[in-house]
N, C-alpha and C positions, 0 to 999 in steps of 0.2 A: 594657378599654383605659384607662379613668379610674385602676383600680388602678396600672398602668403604666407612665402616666404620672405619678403622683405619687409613687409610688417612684423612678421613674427622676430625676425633677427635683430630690426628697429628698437623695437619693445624690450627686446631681452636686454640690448648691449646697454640701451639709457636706463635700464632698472639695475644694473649690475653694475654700473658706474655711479647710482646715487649709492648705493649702498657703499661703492668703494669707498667713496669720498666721504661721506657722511658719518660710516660707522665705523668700517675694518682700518683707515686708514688714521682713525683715532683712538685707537689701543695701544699704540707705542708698545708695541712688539717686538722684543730682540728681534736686529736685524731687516729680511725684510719687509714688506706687507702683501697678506693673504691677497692674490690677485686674480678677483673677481673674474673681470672683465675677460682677463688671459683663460678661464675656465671654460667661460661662456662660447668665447669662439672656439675653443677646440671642439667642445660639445658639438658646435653646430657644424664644423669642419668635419667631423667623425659622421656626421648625416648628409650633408650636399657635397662632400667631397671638393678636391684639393682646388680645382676653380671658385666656389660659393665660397670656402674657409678662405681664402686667398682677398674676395673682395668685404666680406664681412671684418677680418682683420683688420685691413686697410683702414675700411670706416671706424670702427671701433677705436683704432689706435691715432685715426685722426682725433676721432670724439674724444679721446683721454688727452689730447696736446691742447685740447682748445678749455677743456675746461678746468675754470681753477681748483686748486691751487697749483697748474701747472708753471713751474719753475724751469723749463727746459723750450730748446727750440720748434717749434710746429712740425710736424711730421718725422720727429723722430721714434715715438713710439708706435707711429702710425709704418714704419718700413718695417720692425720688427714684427707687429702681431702680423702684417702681411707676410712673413715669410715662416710664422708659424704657425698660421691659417694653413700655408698651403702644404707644409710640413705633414702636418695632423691629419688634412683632406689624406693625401696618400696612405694614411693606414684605417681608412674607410673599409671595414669590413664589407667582405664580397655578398653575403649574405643577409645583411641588415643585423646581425646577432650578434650579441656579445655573450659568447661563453664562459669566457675567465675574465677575470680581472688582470690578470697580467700584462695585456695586451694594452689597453686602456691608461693602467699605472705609469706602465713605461709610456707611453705617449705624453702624460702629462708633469713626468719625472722629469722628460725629454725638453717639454715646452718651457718649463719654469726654466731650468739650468741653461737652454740656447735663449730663450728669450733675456735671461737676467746679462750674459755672455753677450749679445746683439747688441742690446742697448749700453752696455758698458764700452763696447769697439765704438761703437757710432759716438756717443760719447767725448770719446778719446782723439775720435777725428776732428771735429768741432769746437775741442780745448774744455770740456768737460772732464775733470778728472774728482769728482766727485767719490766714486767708485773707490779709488785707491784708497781715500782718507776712510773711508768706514770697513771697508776690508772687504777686496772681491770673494773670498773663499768663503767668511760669512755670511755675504747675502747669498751666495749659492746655494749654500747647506738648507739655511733659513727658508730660503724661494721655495726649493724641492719640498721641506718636510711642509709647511704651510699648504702649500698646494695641494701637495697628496695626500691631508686629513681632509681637507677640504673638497677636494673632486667629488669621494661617493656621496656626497649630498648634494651637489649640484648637477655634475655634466651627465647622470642617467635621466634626469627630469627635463634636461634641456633637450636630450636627446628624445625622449617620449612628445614631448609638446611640436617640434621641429617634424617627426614622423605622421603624426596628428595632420599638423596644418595643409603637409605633401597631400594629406589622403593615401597614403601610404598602405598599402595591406597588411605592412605588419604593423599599422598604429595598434595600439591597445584601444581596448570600446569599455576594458572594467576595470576591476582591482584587479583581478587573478592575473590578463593579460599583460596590465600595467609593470605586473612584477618579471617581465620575461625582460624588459629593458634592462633594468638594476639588477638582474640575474646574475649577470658577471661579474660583477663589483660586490654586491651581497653576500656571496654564497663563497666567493673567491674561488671558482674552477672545480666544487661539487660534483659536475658532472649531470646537477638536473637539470632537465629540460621542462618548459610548460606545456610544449607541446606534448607533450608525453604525459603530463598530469591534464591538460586539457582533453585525452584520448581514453584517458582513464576515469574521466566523470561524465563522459558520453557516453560510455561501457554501462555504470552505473545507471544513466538514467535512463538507458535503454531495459536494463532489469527491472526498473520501478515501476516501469510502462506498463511491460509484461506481467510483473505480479497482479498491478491494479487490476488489467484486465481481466487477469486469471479471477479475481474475488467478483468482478461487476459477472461475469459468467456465470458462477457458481451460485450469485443473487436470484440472477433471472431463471436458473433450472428449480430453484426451490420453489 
């Protein structure tokens, strides 16, 4: 499972880094850019919890200093996503489940605005003052709404694949169970459960059983 897991965290961080570089970070988007990478780890922080989010950060944030167009010093993005790797880990549901969205939002509401926050102090200490010329309270605003359009298509998928790789009993094996992942985020705190519609079409095909029966009976008596 360790192999597993760090393959699977490997794969995800260097696919969400080409993409950052390649495509999102070539939109020239008021303010600042949709951040992939920062997604990906919370995703996985929200599944291995605040040790795994804590070293997957780390690496990820090393991997974004090292690769270009990086303009700034080597591990300084790399101490930020570490501290909201391990941020994130901490509000690892106790149960593997996401019921609402709320829970989820604010975590990644949380990660953009201290992550954007983080790196603009570290910044500041190293004689970076970048931050001020473009305007801290813009890229804040910018970080959070970017993000948070951007989450429910990402970090319930990273979540589902990351549950997968564990063997996890609550991985998903279909669609129907797939959607108990995104349940929180989709439905925003509905209040369904799969288990519950999973309970409900085993009810079901328990009646189907029984009818056929009933008719293969009433074959054989004729």
């Amino acid at each position: 499972m360790r192999f597993n897991r760090m393959l699977l965290s490997t794969t995800l961080v260097v696919v969400a880094l080409v993409i950052q570089v390649s495509v999102l970070a070539r939109l020239h988007l008021p303010g600042a850019v949709p951040d992939l990478v920062l997604l990906t780890v919370v995703g996985l922080a929200l599944v291995y919890g605040h040790v795994g989010g804590c070293l997957i950060g780390f690496g990820a944030g090393l991997l974004s200093d090292l690769v270009p167009p990086a303009d700034h010093a080597a591990g300084r993005y790399a101490l930020v996503l570490c501290v909201v790797g391990y941020l994130a880990g901490l509000a690892k549901p106790e149960n593997g489940r996401l019921k609402s969205a709320t829970g989820p939002m604010a975590v990644v509401v949380a990660a953009a605005i201290g992550s954007t926050l983080l790196y603009a102090l570290v910044g500041a200490l190293v004689g970076d003052t970048a931050a001020r010329h473009v305007g801290l309270a813009g890229l804040l605003f910018s970080a959070a709404l970017y993000d948070l359009m951007l989450a429910p298509f990402v970090v319930p998928g990273i979540m589902a694949l990351a549950r997968r790789a564990e063997n996890d009993p609550l991985a998903e094996t279909n669609s129907a169970k797939a959607a108990d992942v995104s349940s929180g985020w989709l439905s925003s705190g509905t209040g369904l459960r799969i288990g519950s519609q999973r309970g409900g079409l085993r009810v079901k095909a328990a009646k189907a059983r029984v009818a056929r029966a009933g008719r293969i009976k009433g074959v054989k008596r004729l």
